[in-house]
Structure formats: C-alpha cells, structure tokens
C-alpha positions as CSV (number, residue, x, y, z in Angstrom):
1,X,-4.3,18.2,-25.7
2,X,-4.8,18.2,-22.0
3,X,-2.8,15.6,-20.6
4,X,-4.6,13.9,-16.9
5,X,-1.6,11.3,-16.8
6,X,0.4,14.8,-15.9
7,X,-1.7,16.3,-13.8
8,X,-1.8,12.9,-11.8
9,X,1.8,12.6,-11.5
10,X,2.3,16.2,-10.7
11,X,-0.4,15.4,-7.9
12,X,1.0,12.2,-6.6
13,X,4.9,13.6,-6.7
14,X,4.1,16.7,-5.0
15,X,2.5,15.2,-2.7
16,X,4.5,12.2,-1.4
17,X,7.4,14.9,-1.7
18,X,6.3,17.4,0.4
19,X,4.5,15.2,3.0
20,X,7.9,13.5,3.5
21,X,9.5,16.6,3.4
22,X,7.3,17.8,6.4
23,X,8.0,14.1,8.4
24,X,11.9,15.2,8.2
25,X,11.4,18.7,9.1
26,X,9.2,18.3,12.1
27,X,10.1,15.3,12.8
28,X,6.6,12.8,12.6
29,X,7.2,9.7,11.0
30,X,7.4,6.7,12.8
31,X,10.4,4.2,11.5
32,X,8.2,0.9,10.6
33,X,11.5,-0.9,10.1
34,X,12.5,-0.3,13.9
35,X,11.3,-3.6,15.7
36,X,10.9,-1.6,19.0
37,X,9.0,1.2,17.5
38,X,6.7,-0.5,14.7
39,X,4.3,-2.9,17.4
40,X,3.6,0.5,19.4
41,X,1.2,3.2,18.8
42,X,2.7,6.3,17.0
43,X,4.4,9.0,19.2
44,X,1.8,11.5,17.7
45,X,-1.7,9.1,18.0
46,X,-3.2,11.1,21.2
47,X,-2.7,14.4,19.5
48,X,-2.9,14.2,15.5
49,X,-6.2,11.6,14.2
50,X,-4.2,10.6,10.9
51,X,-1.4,9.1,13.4
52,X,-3.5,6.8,14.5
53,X,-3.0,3.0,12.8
54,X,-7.0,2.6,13.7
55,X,-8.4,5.6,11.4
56,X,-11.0,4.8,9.4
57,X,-9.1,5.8,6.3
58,X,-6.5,3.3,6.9
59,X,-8.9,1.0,8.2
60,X,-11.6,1.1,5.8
61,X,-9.8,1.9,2.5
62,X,-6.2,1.6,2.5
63,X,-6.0,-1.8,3.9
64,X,-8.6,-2.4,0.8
65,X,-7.2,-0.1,-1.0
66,X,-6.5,-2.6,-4.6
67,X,-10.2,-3.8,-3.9
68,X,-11.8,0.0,-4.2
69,X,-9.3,0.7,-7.0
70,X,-10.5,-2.8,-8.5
71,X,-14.2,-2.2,-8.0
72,X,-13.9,1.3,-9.5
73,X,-12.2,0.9,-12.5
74,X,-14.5,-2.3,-13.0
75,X,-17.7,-0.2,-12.8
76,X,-16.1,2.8,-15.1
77,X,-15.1,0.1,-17.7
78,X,-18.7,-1.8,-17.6
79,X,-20.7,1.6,-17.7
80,X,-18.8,3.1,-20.9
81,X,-19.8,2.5,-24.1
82,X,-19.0,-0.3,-26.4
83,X,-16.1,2.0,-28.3
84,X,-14.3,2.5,-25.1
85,X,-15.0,-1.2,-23.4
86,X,-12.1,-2.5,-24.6
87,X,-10.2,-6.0,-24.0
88,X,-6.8,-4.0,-23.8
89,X,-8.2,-1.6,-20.7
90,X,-8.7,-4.9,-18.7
91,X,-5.6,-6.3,-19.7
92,X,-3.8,-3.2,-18.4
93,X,-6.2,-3.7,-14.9
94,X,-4.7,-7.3,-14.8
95,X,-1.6,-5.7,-15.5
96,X,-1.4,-3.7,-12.5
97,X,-2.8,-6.2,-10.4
98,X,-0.5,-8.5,-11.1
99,X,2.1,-5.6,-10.0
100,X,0.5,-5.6,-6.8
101,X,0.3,-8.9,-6.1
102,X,4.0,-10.0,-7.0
103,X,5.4,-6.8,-5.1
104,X,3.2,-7.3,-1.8
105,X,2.0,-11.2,-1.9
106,X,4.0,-13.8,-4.0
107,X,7.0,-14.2,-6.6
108,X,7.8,-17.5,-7.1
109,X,7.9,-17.3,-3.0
110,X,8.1,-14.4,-1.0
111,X,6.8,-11.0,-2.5
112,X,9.0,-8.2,-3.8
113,X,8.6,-6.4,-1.2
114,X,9.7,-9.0,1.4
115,X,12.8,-10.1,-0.7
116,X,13.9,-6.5,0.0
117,X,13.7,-7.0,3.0
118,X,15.8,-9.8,4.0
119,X,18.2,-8.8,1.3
120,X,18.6,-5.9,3.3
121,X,19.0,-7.1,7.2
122,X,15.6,-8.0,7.8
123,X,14.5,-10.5,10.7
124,X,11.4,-12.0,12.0
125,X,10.0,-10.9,14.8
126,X,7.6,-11.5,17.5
127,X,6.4,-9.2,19.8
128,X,5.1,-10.0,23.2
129,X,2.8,-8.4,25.2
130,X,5.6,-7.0,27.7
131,X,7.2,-5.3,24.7
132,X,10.1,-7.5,24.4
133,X,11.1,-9.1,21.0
134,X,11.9,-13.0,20.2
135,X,13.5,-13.9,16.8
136,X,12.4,-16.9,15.0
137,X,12.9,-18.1,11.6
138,X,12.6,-16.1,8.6
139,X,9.9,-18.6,7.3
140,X,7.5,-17.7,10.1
141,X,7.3,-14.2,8.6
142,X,6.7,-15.5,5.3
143,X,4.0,-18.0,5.7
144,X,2.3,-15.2,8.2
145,X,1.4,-17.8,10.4
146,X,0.5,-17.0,13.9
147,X,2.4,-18.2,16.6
148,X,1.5,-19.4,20.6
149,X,3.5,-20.8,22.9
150,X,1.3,-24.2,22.8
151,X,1.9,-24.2,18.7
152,X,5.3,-23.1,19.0
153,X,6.4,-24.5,22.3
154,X,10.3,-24.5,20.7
155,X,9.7,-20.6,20.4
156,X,8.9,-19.8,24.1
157,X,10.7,-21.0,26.8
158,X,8.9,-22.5,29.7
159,X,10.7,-19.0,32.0
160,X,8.4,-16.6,30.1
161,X,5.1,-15.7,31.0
162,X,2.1,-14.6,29.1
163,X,-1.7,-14.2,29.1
164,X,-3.7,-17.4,28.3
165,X,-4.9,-17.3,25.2
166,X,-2.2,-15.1,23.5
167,X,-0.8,-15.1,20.5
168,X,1.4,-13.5,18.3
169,X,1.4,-12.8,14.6
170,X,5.9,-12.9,13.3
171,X,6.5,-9.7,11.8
172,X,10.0,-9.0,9.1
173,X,11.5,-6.0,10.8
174,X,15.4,-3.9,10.5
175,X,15.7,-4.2,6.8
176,X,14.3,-1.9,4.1
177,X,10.7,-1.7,4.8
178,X,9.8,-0.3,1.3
179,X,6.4,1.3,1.8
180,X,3.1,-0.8,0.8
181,X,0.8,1.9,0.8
182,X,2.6,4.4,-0.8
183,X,3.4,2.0,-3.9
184,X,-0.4,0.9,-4.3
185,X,-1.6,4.2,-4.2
186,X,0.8,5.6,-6.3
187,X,-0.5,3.1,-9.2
188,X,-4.0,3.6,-7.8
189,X,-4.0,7.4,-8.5
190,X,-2.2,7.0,-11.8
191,X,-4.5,4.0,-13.2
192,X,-7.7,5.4,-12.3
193,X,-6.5,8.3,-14.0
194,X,-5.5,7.0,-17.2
195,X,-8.6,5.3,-17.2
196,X,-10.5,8.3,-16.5
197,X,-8.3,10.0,-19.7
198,X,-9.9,7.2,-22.0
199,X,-14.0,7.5,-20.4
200,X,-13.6,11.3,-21.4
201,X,-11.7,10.8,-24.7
202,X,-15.3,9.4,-25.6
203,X,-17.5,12.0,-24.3
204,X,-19.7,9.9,-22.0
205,X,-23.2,10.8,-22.3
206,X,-24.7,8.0,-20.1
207,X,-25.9,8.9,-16.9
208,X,-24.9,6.2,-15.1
209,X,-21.3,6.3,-16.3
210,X,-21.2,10.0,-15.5
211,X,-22.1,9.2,-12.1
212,X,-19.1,6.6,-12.2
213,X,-16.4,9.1,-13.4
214,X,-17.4,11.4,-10.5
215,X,-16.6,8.5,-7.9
216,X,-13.4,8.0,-9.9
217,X,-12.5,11.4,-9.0
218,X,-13.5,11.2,-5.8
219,X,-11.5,8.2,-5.0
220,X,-8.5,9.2,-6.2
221,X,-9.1,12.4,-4.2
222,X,-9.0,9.7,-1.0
223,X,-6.0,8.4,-2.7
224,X,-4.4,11.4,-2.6
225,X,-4.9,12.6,0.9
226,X,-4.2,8.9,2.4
227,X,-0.5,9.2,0.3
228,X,-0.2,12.7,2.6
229,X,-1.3,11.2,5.6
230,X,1.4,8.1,5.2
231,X,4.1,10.0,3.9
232,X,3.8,12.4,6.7
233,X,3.1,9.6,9.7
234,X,4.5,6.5,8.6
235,X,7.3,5.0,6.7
236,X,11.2,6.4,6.6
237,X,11.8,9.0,4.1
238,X,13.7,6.4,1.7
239,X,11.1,3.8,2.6
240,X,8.5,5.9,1.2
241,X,10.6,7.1,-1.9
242,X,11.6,3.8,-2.9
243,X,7.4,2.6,-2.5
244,X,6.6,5.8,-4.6
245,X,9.1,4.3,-7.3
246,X,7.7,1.2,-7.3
247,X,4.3,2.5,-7.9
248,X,5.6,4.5,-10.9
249,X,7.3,1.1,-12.5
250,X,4.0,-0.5,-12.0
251,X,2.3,2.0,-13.9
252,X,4.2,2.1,-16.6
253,X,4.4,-1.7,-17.7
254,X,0.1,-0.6,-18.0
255,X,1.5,1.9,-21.0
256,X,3.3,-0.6,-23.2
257,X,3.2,-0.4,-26.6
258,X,0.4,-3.7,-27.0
259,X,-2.0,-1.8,-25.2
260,X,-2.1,-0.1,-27.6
C-alpha cells in the first residue's frame, strides 16, 4: 500500500537537509541567536528575494502558518464524508495544536522553545535604533511587552538619546534559538499529509472536497518551499535540526495508539 506519511517525511528531510547543507557550504544563513546580527536585515536581502524578513511568504503564511494549516485541515475534515469525519481526526488536530502552542507560546510559563533558551545562555535584549544592545530582565522577554524609555525609565538612562516616540520590543538572544518555523512546518507538512492519507483511503467523490484535497496539496507544496527558503536563509544549522526534530515529536504524539 502506498504510504504518503513516507513520501512526506522523505520530502520534509530532504529538504531541510539539503537546504542547510547549502547555508554551510555557501555560507547564507544568518545566526538568529547573535544579538548583533538578528535586529538587522540579512547580509543576502538586496540580492536574493527569500532573504528578505519582509517576503510575502514569510509575511503572509509563515507567520500564520498554524492558522492556514488549521483552516485547511478544518475544511478537508468538514467536506469528507460521514465515514471519514471522525472525532479521533480532530482530536489528533488538537493534538498538534496543543504541540505548537506549548513549544512556541506557554508551558506552565514560558514556552518550550524559550526554556531552551535561557537554559542555554540566552538574554533579553533591546535593540535601539543606533544598533547598540541594553539587557534587561529575562521577564521582559517573556511577557513580550514593549518597552520606552517613559515606561521603562529604570531601563534608559537619562545619557541616551532616541527618537520621540520610539519603542522597543525585548527580544531572548545568545542561547539556542531552536527554529520556530522549521518545527511548525515540519508538523504542518506531515499532518496535512496524514490527513490527506485518510480523505483518499475513502475515495472522495464530492466535488467540493476534491477541490479541498487539491488546496491540501498545494499548501503543503508552500510548506515545503518556505522549509527551503528558512533552512537555507535563517536559523544555525543545529538551530534548524533541533526545530526539524521537534516537528517530528509533535507528529508523532498525533499517531498514538487511541487514535486509533
């Protein structure tokens, strides 16, 4: 029997793989971790489109990227017939969401992802407009609060000088910066895929759920160039191996046996 989780994996491996195989070799990731480096544009923006932080793929759908997944999965799931609109498929979907929301929002505090890390060396951050750096408390990173000197008047000394009406949002930096984007569309492209395995198991014959499956495909075909464009561009090579891990642990708690 043809096996799509496979394919999937074999697509989403290879590709994180060779992408950050071509950042080492030629040298075009940009370090996210490095508080000098991770405020300024990337080395490569002039020249190469997907360097830039302001492309409307990173813009548009991998800063929403759980939100397309969410909304896809959602309309494959409503559209298929009542064999294959299970309870169990949107237990696995809150499954997964769950994943992404204790590795890159909360955990009984600060996310997973965070954790990481201060447990590795991280600091917070701010970065002013001159392109020096002030550290404040870690708990300014975590409660992404923004900061200005008439706020925060015990951050900024009176000798500094900045443009009325800045401000400044605290930023954890020098630790492991495990990559986000990598993780979510790791389980992205494996979920929607699983998914996709079940709507096809059934033979759909609706229309409208035919037309679904196709924009299944084709978002997981985004999903799938946006994990080359960041594992080439953005993200250490470790950073972006460790987020690829975590997308595959995510994943898997969806294929537990009481899904079944």
């Amino acid at each position: 029997m043809f096996d799509y989780r496979l394919v999937a994996f074999t697509a989403v491996t290879l590709t994180v793989s060779l992408g950050t195989a071509y950042s080492v070799l030629y040298g075009t990731y940009l370090d996210t971790s490095d508080p000098l480096l991770a405020h300024l544009a990337h080395p490569l923006a002039r020249t190469d489109y997907w360097a830039r932080k302001s492309n409307f793929l990173n813009v548009y759908f991998i800063k929403k990227a759980w939100g397309w997944t969410s909304a896809a999965f959602l309309l494959l799931w409503a559209t298929s017939n009542s064999s294959a609109r299970s309870l169990s498929r949107l237990m696995q979907w809150l499954t997964v969401t769950a994943c992404w929301l204790t590795f890159t929002t909360w955990f009984f505090g600060p996310a997973v992802i965070d954790r990481v890390i201060l447990a590795s060396g991280g600091e917070c951050f701010v970065s002013l407009p001159s392109g020096n750096l002030i550290t404040v408390p870690t708990n300014y990173c975590l409660a992404r609060s923004t900061v200005t000197p008439t706020s925060h008047p015990d951050i900024f000394t009176s000798s500094l000088v900045l443009p009325e009406g800045w401000s400044g949002i605290p930023r954890l930096r020098r630790g492991h910066d495990v990559s986000g984007h990598v993780f979510l569309l790791t389980m992205s492209i494996l979920f929607l895929t699983d998914q996709l395995a079940i709507s096809l198991h059934y033979r759909p014959s609706s229309l409208w759920h035919k037309a679904v499956i196709a924009a299944n495909v084709a978002l997981i075909c985004v999903w799938l160039f946006a994990s080359t464009t960041t594992s080439v561009y953005f993200h250490s090579p470790f950073e972006k191996i460790t987020g690829y891990a975590l997308g595959i642990v995510g994943f898997a708690f969806t294929q537990a046996s009481v899904f079944s």
